[in-house]
C-alpha positions as CSV (number, residue, x, y, z in Angstrom):
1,X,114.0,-36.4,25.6
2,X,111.4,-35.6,28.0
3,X,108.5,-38.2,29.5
4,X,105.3,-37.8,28.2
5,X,103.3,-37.1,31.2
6,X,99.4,-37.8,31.6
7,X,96.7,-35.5,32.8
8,X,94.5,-37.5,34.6
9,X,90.9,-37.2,33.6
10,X,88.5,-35.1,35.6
11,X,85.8,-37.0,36.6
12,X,83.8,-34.8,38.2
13,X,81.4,-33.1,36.1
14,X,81.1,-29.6,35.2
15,X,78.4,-27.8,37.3
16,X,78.1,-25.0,34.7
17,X,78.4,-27.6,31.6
18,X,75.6,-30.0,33.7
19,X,73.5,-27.0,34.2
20,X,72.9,-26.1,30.2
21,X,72.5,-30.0,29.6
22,X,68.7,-29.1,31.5
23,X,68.4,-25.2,29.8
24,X,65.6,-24.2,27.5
25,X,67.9,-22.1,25.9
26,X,69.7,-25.5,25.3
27,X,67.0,-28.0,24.2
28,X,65.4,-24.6,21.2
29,X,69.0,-24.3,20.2
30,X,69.3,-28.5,19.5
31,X,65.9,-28.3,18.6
32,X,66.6,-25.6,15.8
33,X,69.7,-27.9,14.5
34,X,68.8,-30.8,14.3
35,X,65.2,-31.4,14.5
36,X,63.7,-29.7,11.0
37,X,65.0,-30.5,8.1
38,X,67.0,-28.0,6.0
39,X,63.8,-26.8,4.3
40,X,61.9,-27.0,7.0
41,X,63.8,-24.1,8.4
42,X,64.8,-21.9,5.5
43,X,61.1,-21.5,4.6
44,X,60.5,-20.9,8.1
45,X,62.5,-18.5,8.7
46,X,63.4,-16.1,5.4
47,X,62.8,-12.7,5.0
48,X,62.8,-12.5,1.3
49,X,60.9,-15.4,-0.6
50,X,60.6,-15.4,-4.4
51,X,57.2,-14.9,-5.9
52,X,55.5,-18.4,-7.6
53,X,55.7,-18.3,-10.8
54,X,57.8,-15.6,-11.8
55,X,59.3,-16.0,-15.1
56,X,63.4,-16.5,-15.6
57,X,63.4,-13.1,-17.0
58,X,61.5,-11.2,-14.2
59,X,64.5,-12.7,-12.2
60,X,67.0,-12.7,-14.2
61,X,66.2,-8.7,-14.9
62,X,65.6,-8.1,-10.5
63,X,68.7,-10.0,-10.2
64,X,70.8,-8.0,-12.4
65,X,69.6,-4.6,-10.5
66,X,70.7,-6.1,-6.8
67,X,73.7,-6.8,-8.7
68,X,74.0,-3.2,-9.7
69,X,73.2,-2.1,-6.5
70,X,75.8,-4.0,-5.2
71,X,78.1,-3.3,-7.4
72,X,78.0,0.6,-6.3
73,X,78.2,-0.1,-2.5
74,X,81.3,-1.9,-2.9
75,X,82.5,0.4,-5.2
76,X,81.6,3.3,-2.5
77,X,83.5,0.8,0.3
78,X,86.6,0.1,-2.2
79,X,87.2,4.2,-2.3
80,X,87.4,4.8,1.4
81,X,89.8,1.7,2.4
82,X,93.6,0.9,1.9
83,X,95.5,-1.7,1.5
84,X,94.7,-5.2,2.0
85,X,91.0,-4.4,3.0
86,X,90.6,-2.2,-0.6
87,X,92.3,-5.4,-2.6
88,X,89.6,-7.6,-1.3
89,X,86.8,-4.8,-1.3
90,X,88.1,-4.4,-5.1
91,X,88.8,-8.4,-5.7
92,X,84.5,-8.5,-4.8
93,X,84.0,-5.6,-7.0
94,X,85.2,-7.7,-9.7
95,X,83.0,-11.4,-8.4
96,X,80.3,-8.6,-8.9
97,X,80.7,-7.7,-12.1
98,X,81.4,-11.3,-13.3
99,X,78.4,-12.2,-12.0
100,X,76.0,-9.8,-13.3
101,X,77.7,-9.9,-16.9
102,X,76.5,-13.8,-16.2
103,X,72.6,-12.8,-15.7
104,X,73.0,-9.6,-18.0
105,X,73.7,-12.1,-21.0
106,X,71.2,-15.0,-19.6
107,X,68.8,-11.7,-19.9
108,X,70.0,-11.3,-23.2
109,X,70.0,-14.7,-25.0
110,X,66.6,-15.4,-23.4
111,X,65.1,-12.3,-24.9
112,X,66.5,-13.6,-28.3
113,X,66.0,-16.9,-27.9
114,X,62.0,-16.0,-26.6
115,X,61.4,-12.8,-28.5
């Protein structure tokens, strides 16, 4: 059996590691974490925002097309791999089409249900 042997500690510090302590690139990055809150910063930030006040099934219905849309590009994506990449290409095909049977019939039982 062999000794465990100890690394001593380095107690030095580490120029590079002392020199991003003081960065701005630093100090926006920590900023960005952990100063906002959570909605704060998704607001802040998006690129798409959902329209106030538009009814379940304006989004149901808008949702169902992305889902189409989608559903073809990883259909198109599935066709030109092999292998493990076109099982998992395939595998999200199928997430895809779970989930837009999901708003499809939420579509459907609304428009009964309201109509």
């Amino acid at each position: 059996m062999t000794p465990i042997t100890k690394i001593p500690l380095k107690t030095e510090p580490d120029a590079e590691l002392e020199a991003l302590k003081d960065s701005a690139a630093t100090q926006r990055a920590l900023d960005y974490y952990l100063k906002p809150s959570v909605t704060q910063r998704s607001t802040e930030h998006k690129v798409f925002t959902v329209r106030e006040g538009l009814s379940l099934e304006e989004a149901m219905v808008h949702a169902s097309e992305l889902l189409r849309y989608a559903l073809a590009y990883a259909h198109e994506c599935a066709g030109s791999l092999q292998g493990a990449q076109r099982d998992l290409t395939l595998g999200a095909v199928h997430f895809i089409e779970m989930a837009k049977d999901l708003v499809d019939n939420t579509v459907d039982t609304h428009k009964v249900a309201g109509g």
